[in-house]
C-alpha positions as CSV (number, residue, x, y, z in Angstrom):
1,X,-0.6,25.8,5.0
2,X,-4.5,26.2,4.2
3,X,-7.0,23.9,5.8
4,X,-7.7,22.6,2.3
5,X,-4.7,20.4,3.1
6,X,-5.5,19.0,5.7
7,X,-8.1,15.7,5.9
8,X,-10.8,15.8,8.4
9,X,-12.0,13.6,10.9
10,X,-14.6,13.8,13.5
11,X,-12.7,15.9,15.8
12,X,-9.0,16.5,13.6
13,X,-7.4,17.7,11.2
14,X,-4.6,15.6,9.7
15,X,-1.9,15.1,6.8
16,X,-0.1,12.0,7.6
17,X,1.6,10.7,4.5
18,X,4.2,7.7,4.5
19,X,6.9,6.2,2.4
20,X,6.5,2.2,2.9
21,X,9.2,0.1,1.2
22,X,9.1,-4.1,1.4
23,X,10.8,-6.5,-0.9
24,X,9.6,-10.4,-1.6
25,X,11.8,-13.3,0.8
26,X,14.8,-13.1,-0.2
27,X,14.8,-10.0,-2.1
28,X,13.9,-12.5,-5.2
29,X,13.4,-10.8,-8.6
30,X,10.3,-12.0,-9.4
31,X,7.8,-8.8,-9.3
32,X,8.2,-8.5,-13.4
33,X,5.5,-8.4,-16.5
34,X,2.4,-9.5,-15.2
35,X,3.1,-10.2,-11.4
36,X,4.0,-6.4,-11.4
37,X,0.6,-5.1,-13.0
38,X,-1.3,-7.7,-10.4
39,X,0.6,-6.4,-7.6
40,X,-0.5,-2.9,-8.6
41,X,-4.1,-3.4,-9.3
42,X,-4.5,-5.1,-6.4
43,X,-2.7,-2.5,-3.6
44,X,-5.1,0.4,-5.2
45,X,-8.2,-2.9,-4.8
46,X,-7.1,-3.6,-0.9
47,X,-6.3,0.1,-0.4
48,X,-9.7,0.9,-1.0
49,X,-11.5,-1.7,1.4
50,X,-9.8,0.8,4.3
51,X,-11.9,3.8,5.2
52,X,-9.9,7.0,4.4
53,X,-6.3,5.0,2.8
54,X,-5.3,7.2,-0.3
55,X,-2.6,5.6,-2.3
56,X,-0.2,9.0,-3.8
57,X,2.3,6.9,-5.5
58,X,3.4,3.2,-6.2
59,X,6.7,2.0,-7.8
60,X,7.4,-1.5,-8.2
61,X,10.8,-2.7,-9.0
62,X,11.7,-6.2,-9.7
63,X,12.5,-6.7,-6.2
64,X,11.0,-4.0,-4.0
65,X,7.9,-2.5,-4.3
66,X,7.3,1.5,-3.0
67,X,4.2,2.9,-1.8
68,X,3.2,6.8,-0.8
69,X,0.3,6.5,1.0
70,X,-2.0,8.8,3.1
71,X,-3.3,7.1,5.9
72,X,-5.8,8.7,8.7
73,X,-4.7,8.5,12.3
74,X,-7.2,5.9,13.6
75,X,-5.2,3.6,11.2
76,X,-1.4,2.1,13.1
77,X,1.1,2.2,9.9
78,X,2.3,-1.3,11.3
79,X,-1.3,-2.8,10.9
80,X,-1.9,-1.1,7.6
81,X,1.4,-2.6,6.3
82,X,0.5,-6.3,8.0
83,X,-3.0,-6.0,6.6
84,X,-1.4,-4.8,2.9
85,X,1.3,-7.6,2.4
86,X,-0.8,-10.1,4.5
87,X,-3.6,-9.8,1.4
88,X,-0.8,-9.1,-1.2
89,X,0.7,-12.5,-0.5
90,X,-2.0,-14.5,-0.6
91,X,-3.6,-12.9,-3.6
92,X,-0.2,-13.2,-5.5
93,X,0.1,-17.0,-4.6
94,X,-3.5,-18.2,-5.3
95,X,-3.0,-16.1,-8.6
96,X,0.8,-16.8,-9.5
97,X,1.9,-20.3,-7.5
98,X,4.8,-20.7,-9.6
């Protein structure tokens, strides 16, 4: 592997990508049409607020959503993911509260 990989920080070099997978209570079907399109918009919107996130890939099914992401090492994957479906949730319901 080149460097050109590799992100930098201050005093590292890093790749750390992750496969995150969550699904809605219940496993409902409910991210279809235009809760699916909001959903997407707004990971890329929230992934951006966070200093060094790139998302690689998202896939939303009707009852999971996937996400590739590339997230530096001063960020914990368990307080990225509470931070992400923390927002997601609240976004979805003020926008969707049907």
């Amino acid at each position: 592997m080149t460097t050109r990989q590799f992100k930098k920080l201050a005093h590292s070099l890093y790749e750390c990508k992750y496969h995150i997978v969550f699904c809605p209570k219940y496993r409902y079907k409910i991210l279809q049409q235009e809760v699916e399109t909001y959903l997407k918009e707004q990971i890329y919107r929230l992934c951006s607020q966070k200093d060094g996130v790139e998302v690689l890939e998202v896939n939303i099914q009707e009852d999971h959503i996937h996400l590739v992401v590339s997230l530096p090492p001063k960020y914990a994957v368990s307080e990225f993911v509470g931070f992400l479906k923390g927002k997601l949730a609240l976004r979805t319901f003020d926008q969707f509260p049907q």
